[in-house]
N, C-alpha and C positions, 0 to 999 in steps of 0.2 A: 860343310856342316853335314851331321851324320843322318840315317832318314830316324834314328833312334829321337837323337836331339830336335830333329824338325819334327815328329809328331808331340814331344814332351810339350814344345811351343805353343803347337795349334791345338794341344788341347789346351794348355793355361790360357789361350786366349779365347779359343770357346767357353770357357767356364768364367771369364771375364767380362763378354757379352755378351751372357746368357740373358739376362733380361732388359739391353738395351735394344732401342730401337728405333732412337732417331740419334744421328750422331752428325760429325762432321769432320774431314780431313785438310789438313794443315800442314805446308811445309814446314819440318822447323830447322832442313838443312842448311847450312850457315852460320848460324847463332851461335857464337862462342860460352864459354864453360858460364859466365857470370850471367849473360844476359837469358841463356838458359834456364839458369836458373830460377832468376827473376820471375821471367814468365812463367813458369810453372808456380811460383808463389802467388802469384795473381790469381791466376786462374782457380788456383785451391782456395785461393780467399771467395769466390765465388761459386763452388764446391761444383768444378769441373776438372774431369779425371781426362788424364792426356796420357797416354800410351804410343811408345812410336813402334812401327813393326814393318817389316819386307812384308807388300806387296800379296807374293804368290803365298804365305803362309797365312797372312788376316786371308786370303780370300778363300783359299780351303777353311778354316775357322768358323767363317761366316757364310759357309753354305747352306743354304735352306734357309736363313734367316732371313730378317728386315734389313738388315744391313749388307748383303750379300751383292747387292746392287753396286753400292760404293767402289767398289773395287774392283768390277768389271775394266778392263782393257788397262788399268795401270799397271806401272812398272816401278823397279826402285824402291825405293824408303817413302811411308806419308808415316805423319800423327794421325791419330785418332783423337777426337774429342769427346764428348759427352757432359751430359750432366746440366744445371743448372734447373734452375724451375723448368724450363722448357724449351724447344728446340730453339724459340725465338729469341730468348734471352742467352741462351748460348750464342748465336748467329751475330747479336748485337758485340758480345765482348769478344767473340773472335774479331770481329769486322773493326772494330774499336782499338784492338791492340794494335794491330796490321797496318795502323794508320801512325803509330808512333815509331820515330824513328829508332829507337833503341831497340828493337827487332825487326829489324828491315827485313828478315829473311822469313820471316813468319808471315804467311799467308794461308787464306783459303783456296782449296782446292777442289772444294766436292763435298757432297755430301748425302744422305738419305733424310729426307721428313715424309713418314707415313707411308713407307715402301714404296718412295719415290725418289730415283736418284736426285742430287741438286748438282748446280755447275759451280762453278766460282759466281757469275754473277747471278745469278738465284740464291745464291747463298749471301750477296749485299742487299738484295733487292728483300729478303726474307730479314734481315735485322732491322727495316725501316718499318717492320709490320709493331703494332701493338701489341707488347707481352700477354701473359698470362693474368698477371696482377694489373695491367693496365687495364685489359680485355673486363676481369674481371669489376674494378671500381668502375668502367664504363655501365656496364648494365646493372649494377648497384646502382648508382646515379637517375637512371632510366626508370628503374622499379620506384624508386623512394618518390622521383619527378610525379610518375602518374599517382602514387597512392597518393602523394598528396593535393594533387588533384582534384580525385574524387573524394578526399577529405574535405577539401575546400568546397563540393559542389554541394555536398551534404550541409556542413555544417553554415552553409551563404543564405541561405535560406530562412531554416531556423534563427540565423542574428538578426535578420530582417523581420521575422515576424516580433520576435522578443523586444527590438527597437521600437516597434509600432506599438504592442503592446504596453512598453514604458509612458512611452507619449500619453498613450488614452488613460493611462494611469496619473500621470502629472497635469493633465487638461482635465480631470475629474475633481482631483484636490489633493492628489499625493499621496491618497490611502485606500482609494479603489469603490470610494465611497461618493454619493452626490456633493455641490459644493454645499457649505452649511447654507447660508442664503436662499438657494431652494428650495430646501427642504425643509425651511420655517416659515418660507409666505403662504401668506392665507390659501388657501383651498381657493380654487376657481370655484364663479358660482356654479351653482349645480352639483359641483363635485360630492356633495355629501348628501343629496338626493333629494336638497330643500329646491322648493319651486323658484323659480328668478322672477320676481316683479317687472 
């Protein structure tokens, strides 16, 4: 290859990874014309971009980058991956295809999250983590939990007083008023200021 055509490359693939930054590398040597395919159809259904490239030309590419790490010391051909909600959901359906036999040659290799290289198994061990949308309904869960909480500690009190209040209401005569019978027996003596014999 000519160094004309090997700069053409590593700039298309610097402008390709201009603003990724967490990724992952996958074998996909092996995998014949169909199953190739396949996978790649997967993967776009879960809007993960796979690119395969030599080695020494992603690694001048990704110089200075986040992803600059990944490529340290390898040799040969890897995929790139990328993409998904998030690195972990990526990690999950790599780790998830690589286990079906119909791409036996697809595996993880490596990877970068948060300009940190991963190995192969940091890269299993990081798809058993909680995605982003799980991550998220977890502490939705959590916020709603407490608000209602302190919804309840609020409003526990007030039904209590409101309960007692019904009570003194329905033991009065059900209109907040004396019962009628006491309020039409005689006056105790005295009460109207005559002298009691």
């Amino acid at each position: 290859m000519s160094k004309y055509v090997k700069n053409l490359i590593t700039e298309h693939l610097r402008d390709r990874f201009k603003d990724v930054e967490d990724a992952l590398l996958v074998n996909m040597v092996g995998l014949d014309a169909n199953a190739n395919n396949r996978l790649r159809a997967e993967l776009d259904k879960k809007n993960i971009h796979v690119v395969v490239v030599k080695n020494s030309l992603a690694r001048r590419a990704t110089e200075g980058t986040p992803l600059g790490v990944m490529f340290e010391g390898l040799t040969g051909t890897s995929a790139v991956c990328w993409g998904a909600d998030d690195v972990v959901a990526l990690a999950k359906e790599v780790t998830r295809l690589a286990k079906e036999d119909q791409y036996e040659a697809f595996e993880p290799r490596g990877g970068v999250m948060d300009g940190e290289p991963l190995t192969p198994g940091r890269v299993a061990e990081v798809s058993r983590w909680p995605s982003r949308e799980e991550l998220l309904a977890i502490v939705a869960g959590q916020v709603i939990g407490v608000a209602s909480e302190v919804a309840s500690q609020f409003v526990g009190p007030a039904t209590q007083i409101a309960s007692q209040i019904e009570k003194m209401i329905e033991d009065r005569g059900g209109d907040g008023q004396e019962p009628a019978d006491a309020a039409s027996a005689d006056p105790a003596p005295g009460a109207d200021g005559a002298d009691v014999e």
